[in-house]
C-alpha positions in Angstrom: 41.6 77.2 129.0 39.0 75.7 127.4 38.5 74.6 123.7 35.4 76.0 121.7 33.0 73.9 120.2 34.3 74.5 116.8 37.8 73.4 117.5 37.0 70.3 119.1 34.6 69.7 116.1 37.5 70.5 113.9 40.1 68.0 115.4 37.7 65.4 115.3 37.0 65.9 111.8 40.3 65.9 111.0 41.4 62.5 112.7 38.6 61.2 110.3 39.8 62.8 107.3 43.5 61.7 107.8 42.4 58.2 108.0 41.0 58.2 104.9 43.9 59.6 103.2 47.8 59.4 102.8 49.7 61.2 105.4 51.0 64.7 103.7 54.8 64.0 102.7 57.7 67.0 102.6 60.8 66.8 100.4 62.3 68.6 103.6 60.2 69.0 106.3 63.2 70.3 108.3 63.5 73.0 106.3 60.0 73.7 105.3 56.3 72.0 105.7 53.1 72.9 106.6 49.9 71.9 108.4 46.3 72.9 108.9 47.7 76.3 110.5 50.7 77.5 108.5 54.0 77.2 107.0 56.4 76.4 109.2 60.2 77.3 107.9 63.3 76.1 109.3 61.2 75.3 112.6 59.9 78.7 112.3 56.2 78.9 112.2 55.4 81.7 109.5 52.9 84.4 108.6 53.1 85.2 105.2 52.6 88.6 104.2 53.0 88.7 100.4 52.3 91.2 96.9 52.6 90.1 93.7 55.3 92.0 91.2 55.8 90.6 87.9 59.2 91.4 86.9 58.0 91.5 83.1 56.2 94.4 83.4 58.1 97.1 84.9 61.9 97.7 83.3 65.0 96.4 85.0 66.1 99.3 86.2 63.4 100.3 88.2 62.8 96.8 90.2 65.2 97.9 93.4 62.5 100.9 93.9 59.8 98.5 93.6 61.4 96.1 96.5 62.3 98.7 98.3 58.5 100.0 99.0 57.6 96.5 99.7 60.1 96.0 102.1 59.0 99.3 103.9 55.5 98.1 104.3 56.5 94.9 106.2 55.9 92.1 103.3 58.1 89.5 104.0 57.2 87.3 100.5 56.3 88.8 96.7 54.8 86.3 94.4 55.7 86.4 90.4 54.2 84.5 87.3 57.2 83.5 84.9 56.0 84.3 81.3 56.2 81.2 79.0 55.9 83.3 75.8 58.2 86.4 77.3 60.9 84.2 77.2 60.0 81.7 74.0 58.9 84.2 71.4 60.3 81.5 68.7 59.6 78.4 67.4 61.9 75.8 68.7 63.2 72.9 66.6 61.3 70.5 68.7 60.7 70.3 72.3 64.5 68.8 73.5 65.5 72.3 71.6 65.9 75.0 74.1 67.6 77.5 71.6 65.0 79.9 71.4 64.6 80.7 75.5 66.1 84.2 76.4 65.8 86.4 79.4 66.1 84.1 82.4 68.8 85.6 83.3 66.3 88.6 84.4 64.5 85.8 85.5 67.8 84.8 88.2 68.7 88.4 88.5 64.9 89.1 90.0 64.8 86.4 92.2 68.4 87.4 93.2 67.6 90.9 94.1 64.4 89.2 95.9 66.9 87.7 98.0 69.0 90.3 99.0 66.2 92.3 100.3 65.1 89.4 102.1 61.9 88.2 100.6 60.4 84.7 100.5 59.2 84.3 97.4 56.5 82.1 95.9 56.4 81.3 92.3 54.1 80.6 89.5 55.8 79.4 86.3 53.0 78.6 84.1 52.5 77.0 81.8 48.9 78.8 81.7 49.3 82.0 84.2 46.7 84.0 83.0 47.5 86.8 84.5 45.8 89.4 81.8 48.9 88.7 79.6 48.8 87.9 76.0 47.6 83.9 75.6 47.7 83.2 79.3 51.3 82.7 78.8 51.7 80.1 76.0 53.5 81.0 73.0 51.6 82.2 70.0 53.4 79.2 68.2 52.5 76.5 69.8 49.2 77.4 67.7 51.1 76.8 64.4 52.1 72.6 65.5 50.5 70.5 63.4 50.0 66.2 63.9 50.9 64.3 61.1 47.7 64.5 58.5 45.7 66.3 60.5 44.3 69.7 60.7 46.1 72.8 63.0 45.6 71.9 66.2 42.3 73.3 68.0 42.9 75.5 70.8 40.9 72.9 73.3 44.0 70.7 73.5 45.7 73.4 75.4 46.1 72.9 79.2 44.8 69.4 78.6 46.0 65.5 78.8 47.3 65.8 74.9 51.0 64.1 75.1 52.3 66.8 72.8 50.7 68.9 74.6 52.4 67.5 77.7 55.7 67.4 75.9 56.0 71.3 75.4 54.9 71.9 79.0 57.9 69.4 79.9 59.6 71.3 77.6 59.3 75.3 79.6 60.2 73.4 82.5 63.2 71.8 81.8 64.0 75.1 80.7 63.1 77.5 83.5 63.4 75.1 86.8 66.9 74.7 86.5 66.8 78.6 87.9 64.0 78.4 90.0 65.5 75.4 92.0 68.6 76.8 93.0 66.9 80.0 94.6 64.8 77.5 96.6 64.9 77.8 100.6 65.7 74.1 100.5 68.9 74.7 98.6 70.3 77.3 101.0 71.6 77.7 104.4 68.7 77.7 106.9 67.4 81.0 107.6 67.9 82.2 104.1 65.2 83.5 102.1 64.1 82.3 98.4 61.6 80.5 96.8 59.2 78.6 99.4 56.4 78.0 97.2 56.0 76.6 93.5 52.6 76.2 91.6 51.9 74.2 88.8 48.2 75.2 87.7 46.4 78.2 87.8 42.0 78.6 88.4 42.1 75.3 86.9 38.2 74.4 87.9 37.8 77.1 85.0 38.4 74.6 82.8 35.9 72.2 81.1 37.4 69.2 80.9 36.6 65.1 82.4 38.5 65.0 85.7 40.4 61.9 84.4 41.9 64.5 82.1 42.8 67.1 84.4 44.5 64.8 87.1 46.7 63.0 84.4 47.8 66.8 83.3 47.7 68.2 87.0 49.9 64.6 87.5 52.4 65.3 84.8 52.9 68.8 86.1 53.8 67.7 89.4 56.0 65.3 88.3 58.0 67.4 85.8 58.5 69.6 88.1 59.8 67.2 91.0 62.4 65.7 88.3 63.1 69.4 87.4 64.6 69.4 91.1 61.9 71.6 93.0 61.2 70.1 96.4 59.7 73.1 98.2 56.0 72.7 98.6 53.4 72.6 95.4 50.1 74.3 95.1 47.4 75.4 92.8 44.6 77.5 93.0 40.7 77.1 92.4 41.6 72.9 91.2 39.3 70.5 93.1 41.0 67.5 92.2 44.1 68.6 94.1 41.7 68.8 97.3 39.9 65.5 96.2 43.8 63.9 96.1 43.9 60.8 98.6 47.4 59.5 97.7 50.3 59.4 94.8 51.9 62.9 94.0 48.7 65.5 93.6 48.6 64.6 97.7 52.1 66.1 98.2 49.8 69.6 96.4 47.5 71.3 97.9 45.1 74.2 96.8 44.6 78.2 97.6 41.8 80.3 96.3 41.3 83.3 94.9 39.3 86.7 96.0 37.8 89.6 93.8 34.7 91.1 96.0 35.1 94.0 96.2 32.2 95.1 98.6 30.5 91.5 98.9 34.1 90.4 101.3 31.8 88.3 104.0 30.1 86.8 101.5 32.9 85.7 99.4 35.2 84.5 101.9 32.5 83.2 103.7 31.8 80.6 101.3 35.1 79.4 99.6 37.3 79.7 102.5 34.9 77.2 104.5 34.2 75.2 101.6 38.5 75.0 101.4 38.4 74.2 104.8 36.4 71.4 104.6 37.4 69.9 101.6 41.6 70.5 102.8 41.4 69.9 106.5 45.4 69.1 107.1 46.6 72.1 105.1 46.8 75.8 105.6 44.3 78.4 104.0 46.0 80.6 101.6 44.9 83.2 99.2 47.2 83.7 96.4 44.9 85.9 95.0 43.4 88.3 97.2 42.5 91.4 95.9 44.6 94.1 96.1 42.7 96.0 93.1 41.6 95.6 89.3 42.7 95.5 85.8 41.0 97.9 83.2 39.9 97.4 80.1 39.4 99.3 76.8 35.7 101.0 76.7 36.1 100.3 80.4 36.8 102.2 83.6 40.8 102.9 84.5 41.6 101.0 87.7 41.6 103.9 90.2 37.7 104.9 89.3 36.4 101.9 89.8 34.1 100.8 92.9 35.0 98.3 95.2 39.0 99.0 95.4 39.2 101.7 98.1 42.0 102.2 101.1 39.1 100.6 103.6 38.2 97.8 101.3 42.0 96.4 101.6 41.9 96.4 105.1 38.6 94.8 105.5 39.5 92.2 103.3 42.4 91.6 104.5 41.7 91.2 108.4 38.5 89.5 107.4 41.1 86.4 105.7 43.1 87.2 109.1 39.9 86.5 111.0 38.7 83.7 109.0 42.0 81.7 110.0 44.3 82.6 106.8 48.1 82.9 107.0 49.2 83.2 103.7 48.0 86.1 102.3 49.6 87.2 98.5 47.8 90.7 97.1 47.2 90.8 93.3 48.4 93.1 92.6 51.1 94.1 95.2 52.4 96.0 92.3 50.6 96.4 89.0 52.9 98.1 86.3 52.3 98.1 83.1 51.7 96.1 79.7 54.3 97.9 77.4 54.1 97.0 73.4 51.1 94.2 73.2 51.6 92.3 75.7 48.6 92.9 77.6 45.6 90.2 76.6 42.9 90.8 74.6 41.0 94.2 75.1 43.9 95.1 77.9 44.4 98.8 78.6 48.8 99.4 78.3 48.5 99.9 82.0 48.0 97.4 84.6 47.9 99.9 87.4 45.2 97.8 89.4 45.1 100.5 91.8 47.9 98.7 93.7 49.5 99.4 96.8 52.2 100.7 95.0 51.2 101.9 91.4 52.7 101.2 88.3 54.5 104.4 87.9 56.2 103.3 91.8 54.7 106.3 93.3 52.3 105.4 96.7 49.2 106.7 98.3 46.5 105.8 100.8 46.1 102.4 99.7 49.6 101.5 100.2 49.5 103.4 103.6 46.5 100.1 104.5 48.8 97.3 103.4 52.0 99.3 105.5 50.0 99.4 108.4 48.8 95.7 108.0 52.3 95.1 107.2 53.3 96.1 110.4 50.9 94.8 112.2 52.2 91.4 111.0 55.8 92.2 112.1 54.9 92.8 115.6 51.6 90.2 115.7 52.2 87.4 113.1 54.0 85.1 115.6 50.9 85.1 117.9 48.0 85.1 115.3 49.7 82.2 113.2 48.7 79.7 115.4 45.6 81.5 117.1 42.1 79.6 117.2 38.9 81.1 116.7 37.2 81.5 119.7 33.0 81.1 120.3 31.8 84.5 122.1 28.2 85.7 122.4 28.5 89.1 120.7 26.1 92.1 120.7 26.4 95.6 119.5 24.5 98.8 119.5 25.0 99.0 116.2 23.5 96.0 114.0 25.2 96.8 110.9 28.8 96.1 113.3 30.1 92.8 114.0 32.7 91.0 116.0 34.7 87.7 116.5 37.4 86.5 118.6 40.7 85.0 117.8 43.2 83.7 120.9 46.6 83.0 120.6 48.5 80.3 122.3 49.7 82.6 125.4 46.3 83.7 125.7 46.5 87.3 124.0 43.1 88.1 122.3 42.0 89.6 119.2 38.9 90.8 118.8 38.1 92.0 115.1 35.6 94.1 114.8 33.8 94.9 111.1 31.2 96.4 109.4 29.8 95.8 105.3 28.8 99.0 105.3 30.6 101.4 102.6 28.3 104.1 102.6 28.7 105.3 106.3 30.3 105.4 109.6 29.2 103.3 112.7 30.2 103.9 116.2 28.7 102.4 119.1 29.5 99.6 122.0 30.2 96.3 121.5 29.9 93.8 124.3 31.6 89.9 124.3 31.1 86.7 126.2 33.1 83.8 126.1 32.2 80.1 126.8 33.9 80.6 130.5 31.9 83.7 131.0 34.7 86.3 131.0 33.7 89.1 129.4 34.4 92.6 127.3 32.8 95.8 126.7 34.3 98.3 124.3 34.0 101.6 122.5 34.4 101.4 118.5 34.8 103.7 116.1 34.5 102.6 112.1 35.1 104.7 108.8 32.8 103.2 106.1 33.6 99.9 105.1 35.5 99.9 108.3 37.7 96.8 110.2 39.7 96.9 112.6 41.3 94.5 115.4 41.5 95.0 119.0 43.7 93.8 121.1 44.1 92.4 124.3 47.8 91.2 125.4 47.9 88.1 127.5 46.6 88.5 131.1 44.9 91.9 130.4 41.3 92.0 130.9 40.2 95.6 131.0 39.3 96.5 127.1 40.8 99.8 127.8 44.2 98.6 127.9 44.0 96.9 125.0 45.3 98.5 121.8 43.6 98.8 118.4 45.3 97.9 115.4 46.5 98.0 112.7 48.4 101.4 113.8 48.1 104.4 111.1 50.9 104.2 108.9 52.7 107.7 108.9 51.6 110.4 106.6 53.3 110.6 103.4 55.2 114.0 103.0 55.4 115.7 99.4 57.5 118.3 98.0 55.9 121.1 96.5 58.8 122.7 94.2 57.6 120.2 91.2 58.0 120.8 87.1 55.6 121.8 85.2 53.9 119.9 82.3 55.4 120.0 78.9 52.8 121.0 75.9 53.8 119.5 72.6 52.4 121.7 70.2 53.6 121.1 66.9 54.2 117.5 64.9 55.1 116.0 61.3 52.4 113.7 59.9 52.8 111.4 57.1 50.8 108.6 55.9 52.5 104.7 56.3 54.0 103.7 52.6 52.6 101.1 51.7 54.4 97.8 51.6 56.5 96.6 48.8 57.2 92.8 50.1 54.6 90.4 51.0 54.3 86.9 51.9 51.7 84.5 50.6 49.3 82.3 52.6 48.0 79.0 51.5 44.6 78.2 52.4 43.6 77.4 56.4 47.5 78.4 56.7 47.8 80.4 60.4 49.7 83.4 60.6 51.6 81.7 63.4 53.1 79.4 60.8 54.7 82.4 59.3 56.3 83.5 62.5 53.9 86.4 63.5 52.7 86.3 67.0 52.2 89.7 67.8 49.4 92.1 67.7 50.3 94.8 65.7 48.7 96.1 62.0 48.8 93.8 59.7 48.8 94.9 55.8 47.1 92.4 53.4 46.5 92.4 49.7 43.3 90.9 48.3 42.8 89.8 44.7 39.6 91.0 43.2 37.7 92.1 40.5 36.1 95.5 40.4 32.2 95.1 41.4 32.9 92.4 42.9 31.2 91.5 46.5 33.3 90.8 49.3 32.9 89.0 52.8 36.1 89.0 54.9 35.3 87.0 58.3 37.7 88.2 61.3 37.5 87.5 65.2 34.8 89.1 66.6 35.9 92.7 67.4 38.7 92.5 65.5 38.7 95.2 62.8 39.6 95.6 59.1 39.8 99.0 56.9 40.1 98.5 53.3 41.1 100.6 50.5 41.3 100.4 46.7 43.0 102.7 44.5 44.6 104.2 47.5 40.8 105.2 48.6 38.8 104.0 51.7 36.3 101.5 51.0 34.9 100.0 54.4 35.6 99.8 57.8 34.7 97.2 60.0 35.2 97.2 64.4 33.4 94.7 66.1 30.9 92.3 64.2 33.2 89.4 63.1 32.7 89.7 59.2 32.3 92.4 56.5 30.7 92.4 53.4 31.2 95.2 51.1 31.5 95.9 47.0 34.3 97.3 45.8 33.8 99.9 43.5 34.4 100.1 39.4 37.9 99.8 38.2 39.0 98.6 41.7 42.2 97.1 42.1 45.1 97.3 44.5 42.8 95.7 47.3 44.8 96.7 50.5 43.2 95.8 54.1 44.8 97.0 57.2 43.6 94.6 60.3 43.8 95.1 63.5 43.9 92.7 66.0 42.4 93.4 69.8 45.1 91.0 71.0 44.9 87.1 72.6 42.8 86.0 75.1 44.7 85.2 78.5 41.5 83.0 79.7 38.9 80.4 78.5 38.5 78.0 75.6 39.8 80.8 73.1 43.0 80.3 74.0 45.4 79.8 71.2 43.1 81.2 68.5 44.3 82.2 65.3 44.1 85.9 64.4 44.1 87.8 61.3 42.2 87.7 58.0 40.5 83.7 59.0 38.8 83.8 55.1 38.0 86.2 52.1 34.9 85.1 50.1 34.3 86.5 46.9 38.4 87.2 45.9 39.4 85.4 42.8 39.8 81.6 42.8 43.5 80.6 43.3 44.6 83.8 44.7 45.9 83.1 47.8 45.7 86.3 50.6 49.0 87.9 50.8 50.1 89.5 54.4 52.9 92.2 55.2 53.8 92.6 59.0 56.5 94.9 60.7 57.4 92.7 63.0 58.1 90.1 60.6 61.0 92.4 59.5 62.5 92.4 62.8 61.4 95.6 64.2 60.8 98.1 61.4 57.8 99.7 62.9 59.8 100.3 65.7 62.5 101.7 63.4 60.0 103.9 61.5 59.1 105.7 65.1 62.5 106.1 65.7 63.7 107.9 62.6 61.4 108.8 59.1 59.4 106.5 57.0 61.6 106.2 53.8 59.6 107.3 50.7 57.2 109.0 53.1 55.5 112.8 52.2 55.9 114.2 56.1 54.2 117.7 56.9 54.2 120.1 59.6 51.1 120.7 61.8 49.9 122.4 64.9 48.5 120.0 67.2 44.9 120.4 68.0 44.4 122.8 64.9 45.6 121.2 61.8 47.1 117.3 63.2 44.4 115.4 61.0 46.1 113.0 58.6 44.7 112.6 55.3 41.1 111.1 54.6 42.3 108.1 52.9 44.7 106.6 54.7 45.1 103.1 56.3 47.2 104.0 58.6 49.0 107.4 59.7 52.5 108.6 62.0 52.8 111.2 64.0 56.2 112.6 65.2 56.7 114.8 68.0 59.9 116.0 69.9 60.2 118.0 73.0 62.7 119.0 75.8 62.3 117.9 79.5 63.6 120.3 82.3 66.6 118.9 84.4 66.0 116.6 87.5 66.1 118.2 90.7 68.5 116.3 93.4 66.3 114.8 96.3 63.2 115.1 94.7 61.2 112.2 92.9 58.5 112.3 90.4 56.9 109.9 87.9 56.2 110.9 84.5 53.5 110.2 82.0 52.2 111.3 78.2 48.4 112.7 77.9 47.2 112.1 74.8 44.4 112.8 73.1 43.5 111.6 69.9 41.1 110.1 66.9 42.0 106.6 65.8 43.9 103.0 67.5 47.6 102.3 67.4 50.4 102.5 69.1 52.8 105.0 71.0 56.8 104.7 71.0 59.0 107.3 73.5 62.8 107.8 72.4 62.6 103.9 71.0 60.5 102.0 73.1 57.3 100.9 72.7 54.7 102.7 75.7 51.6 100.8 74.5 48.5 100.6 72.8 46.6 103.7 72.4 42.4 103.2 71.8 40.3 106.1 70.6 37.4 105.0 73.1 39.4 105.0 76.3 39.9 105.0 78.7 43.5 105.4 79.3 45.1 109.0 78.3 47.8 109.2 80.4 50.7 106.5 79.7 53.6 106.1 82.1 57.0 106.8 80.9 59.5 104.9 82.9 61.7 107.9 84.2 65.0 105.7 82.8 63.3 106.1 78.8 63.4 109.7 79.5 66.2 112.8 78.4 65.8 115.1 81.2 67.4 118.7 80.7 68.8 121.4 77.9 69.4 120.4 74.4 68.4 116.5 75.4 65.1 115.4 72.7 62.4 113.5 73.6 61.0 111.8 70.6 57.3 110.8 70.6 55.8 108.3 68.1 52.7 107.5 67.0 50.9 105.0 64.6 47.2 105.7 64.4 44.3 103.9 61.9 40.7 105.0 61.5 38.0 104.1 63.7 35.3 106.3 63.3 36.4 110.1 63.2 39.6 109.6 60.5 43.6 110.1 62.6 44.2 113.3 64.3 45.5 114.5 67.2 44.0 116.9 69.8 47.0 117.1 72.6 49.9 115.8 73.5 51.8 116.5 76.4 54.9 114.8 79.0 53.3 115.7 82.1 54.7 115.1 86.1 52.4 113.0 88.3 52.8 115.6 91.0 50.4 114.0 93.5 52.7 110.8 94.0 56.2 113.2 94.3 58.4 112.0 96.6 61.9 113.2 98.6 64.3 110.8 97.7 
């Protein structure tokens, strides 16, 4: 058989590129290593077929549905970030204090249940994930540390070569390797799944920053971690001086990339996987990214109406990374679930859907029925195309807007993939092959738009019509039809918040973070001014402040960054209510402070004064779960008489209602429609859903079936905080309504 041009190109490129740099070096290579092809794992070269699902955002109790529908659509690996801040939320001491980490044992319990469904799993501890989530990760206080006689700390020093920095990323993992290692493949018996794959940076060529910089930080990381007793591979994503590495420990790393094109796949892949290629000749390409749908966004689209993220677009994508020579291939999102409370990043929707193969409520449609197919296409296919070789064909079809390329696996079996960019129509036609030898194929095809599909041809066949097109339809997914019906909520109690009795003083340029809050929910705060007096309170941009004096509105402010206003005669008891849009999760904003930033024009020597619920340990959560104290609460009809008054900062709503009883062998997820006037925040039977925003474009919030009373006499208790935007608080509807089109027999 002979070699094509490419691959003998390729091999010598290689030998030139390996004696300009150290040799690759495994902790283990018995047990798992990896060259220009794949991963190899206890002797085992491996296809990785893999989704993210972060165990953060979906509840406990629900995670064993979750693995179960990836392990019915043939993944053999998820992927997870670990949330720095989700298990930090307080200040430590200093960073050899580790009494403030909670939760890893969900943390050991996820990667145990990973386990026992057999998963490899590939993990991505931070510090900076990203990942949509509130600050990429970092706790909110590491805002609030200070160096002796100097200023708060800008947010620039974060992810970079500042030892303190340093010290507090040394600091999350010494705390969270210690469970990470011992799930490693390395630290089992062979033939065991676990952890396979550990990165310690994240889209790092994102960052501005001199490349000394980034390779002492990128150095440190590696390092840690190593001493922190991982020694399965490392990796990053998107971080050229990884590929640039030529010895010490950043060559014992290497890089993956990342995919979000939506239509433009060729394109894309075209360019970065080729330019990985070239730049990481002795290791495998892998996408830890590759797009499996897309986050939404307040103002925005919801993920399942946006373009780009269709049942055909996964395929193609996916079997164009196949066809490109990819082996690791990690969906984001595999799952997308959902940012309960305010964890979601700046501007976030409170679902993270992404149009996933399997959706945040756990329910499945046609997109998931792609990544089953693919899924099982790998099962029966992934030992031959792991170490296939592109193969150079002449190719011509009758239909230009079609094309194809070959793949041949090592026993000679070919895979032809066959392709089209088109999204607005179908192609059929002929497409005709000839390799270097001169064999060659004719064949029918048949594409949907935005079709791709793979033809194959086992070893030793040469008649195209015995060959086999993959991947095979997955099988249709059968619904019940005897569901519930929706539940109207028609009646609720209204009251306006009380205002605060307590507050807490701020010094000048003092953070909010240095006071403990980290959160993004309403803040109170009490200006000192005289009456007549002009105003300018300075925010971050799109943040927003209402004010009122003498319990009457004054101003409202949404998206500019500063308001200037005069308060009226005889105006005193200055109250603002602000609310924050939440933390960035990417660029050099990271770490901001929030909140009032400065009042101009409030008397001299009259420090701001803040109240926050969360401050108090959870009292807005206690005020949705029972009555304000010292509230007036009155009973409306929703959609007729629900406005609160005119003049308030902020307004609850309280509504109850009965779910009917579950029927045995039938599954359905569960969500509230709302639809209302004003921003805040929802809470069902204690538990906070989300964020609610007036302008959309999320009105239907998932209610994990497990926070739900389901039959006779067994409440359902709905809360709602809402402020003023632009049309005062009220609400239009409210229901708990069945997602009927995802039921399920169970």
């Amino acid at each position: 058989m002979k070699q094509s041009l490419f691959t003998v190109a390729f091999c010598l490129f290689l030998a030139s590129f390996c004696r300009a740099q150290e040799p690759r070096s495994f902790a283990h290579p018995d047990r798992i290593r990896y060259d220009a092809q794949c991963l190899t794992i206890d002797g085992k070269d491996t296809f990785i077929y893999s989704g993210a699902f972060h165990y953060f955002r979906c509840p406990k109790e629900l995670w064993r549905d979750r693995f179960q529908k990836f392990k019915e659509a043939g993944f053999n690996a998820v992927e997870t970030y670990i949330a720095w801040n989700w298990h930090e939320r307080e200040m430590p001491k200093s960073p050899e204090d580790f009494s403030k980490i909670s939760g890893l044992q969900d943390l050991d319990d996820w990667l145990t249940m990973a386990e026992e469904f057999g998963f490899y799993v590939i993990i991505r501890p931070g510090p900076y994930i990203c990942a949509e989530w509130d600050n990429g990760g970092f706790p909110r206080w590491l805002s609030a540390l200070e160096k002796p006689a100097e200023p708060l700390r800008k947010p620039i020093w974060l992810r970079t070569d500042d030892p303190v920095f340093l010290a507090w990323s040394k600091h999350w993992l010494d705390a969270v390797c210690p469970v990470i290692a011992k799930h490693q493949i390395t630290h089992k018996a062979a033939g065991q799944p676990g952890i396979i794959l550990f990165q310690i940076e994240n889209e790092y060529d994102y960052v501005k920053l001199a490349a000394d910089a980034k390779v002492k930080h990128l150095t440190t990381l590696a390092e840690d971690a190593k001493a922190d007793g991982i020694d399965v591979p490392l990796f990053t994503c998107n971080t050229h001086q990884i590929r640039e590495a030529k010895s010490g420990p950043l060559r014992e790393v290497f890089d993956s990339r990342n995919f979000y094109p939506r239509w433009n796949v060729k394109r894309d892949l075209d360019k970065d996987l080729s330019k990985l290629r070239s730049e990481q000749p002795d290791a495998m390409l892998m996408t830890v990214e590759l797009q499996g749908g897309w986050f939404s966004e307040m103002g925005g689209k919801l993920s399942e109406q946006q373009e780009g993220v269709t049942a055909s677009q996964i395929q193609n994508i996916t079997l164009y990374a196949w066809q490109s020579g990819e082996t690791l291939t990690n969906y984001y999102m595999g799952f997308g679930g959902t940012n309960f409370d305010d964890w979601g990043a700046r501007k976030m929707t409170t679902s993270y859907d992404y149009n996933a193969p399997v959706r945040e409520h756990g329910g499945v449609d046609a997109r998931y029925q792609r990544a089953y197919a693919l899924g099982q296409m790998i099962r029966e296919h992934g030992s031959k195309l792991v170490r296939s070789e592109p193969v150079q064909i002449e190719a011509t079809t009758t239909d230009s807007a079609v094309q194809i390329a070959e793949r041949r696996a090592k026993d000679g079996s070919r895979y032809f993939f066959v392709r089209t960019d088109d999204h607005a129509q179908s192609h059929k036609g002929n497409a005709h092959a000839k390799e270097s030898d001169g064999t060659e194929f004719s064949f029918d095809f048949d594409l949907e738009p935005f079709g791709s599909l793979v033809l194959y041809l086992p070893s030793g066949v040469a008649d195209a019509k015995q060959g086999e097109w993959l991947p095979k339809p997955a099988p249709e997914i059968k619904r019940p039809t005897d569901l519930p019906a929706s539940v109207n909520i028609t009646t609720a109690k209204i009251s306006a918040d009380p205002l605060p009795a307590k507050w807490t003083t701020l010094q000048p340029n003092e953070s909010l973070e240095a006071h403990g809050v980290f959160g993004s929910h309403f803040l109170y705060y009490k200006i000192a001014a005289q009456s007549g007096t002009t105003l300018t309170i300075h925010v971050q941009p799109e943040d927003s402040v209402v004010i009122s004096a003498n319990g009457k509105l004054v101003h409202g402010m949404s998206d500019k960054g500063q308001l200037v206003f005069t308060l009226p005669p005889n105006a005193k008891d200055v109250v603002a209510l602000y609310e924050n849009l939440g933390h960035v999760n990417f660029g050099d904003k990271l770490g901001e402070s929030h909140g009032i930033l400065s009042v101009q024009g409030a008397e001299e020597n009259s420090p701001l004064q803040f109240f926050s619920d969360e401050r108090e340990h959870g009292l807005e959560l206690s005020r949705a779960e029972t009555p304000v104290a010292g509230a007036n609460w009155k009973q409306v009809s929703i959609g007729k008489n629900a406005a609160a008054e005119p003049d308030a900062l902020l307004a609850w709503y309280r509504m109850q209602c009965e779910l009917p009883g579950q029927k045995p062998g039938v599954w359905v997820p569960w969500h509230l429609h709302l639809e209302a006037n004003g921003n805040g925040f929802i809470y069902v039977n204690g538990h906070c859903l989300g964020r609610y925003w007036q302008v959309g474009p999320q009105h239907d919030f998932y209610i994990p079936e497990t926070w739900l009373n389901f039959g006779k006499d067994k409440t359902n208790v709905v809360a709602l905080d809402l402020r003023p935007v632009d049309k005062g608080m009220s609400v239009q509807s409210a229901q708990i309504a069945p997602d009927t089109n995802f039921a399920e027999f169970r």
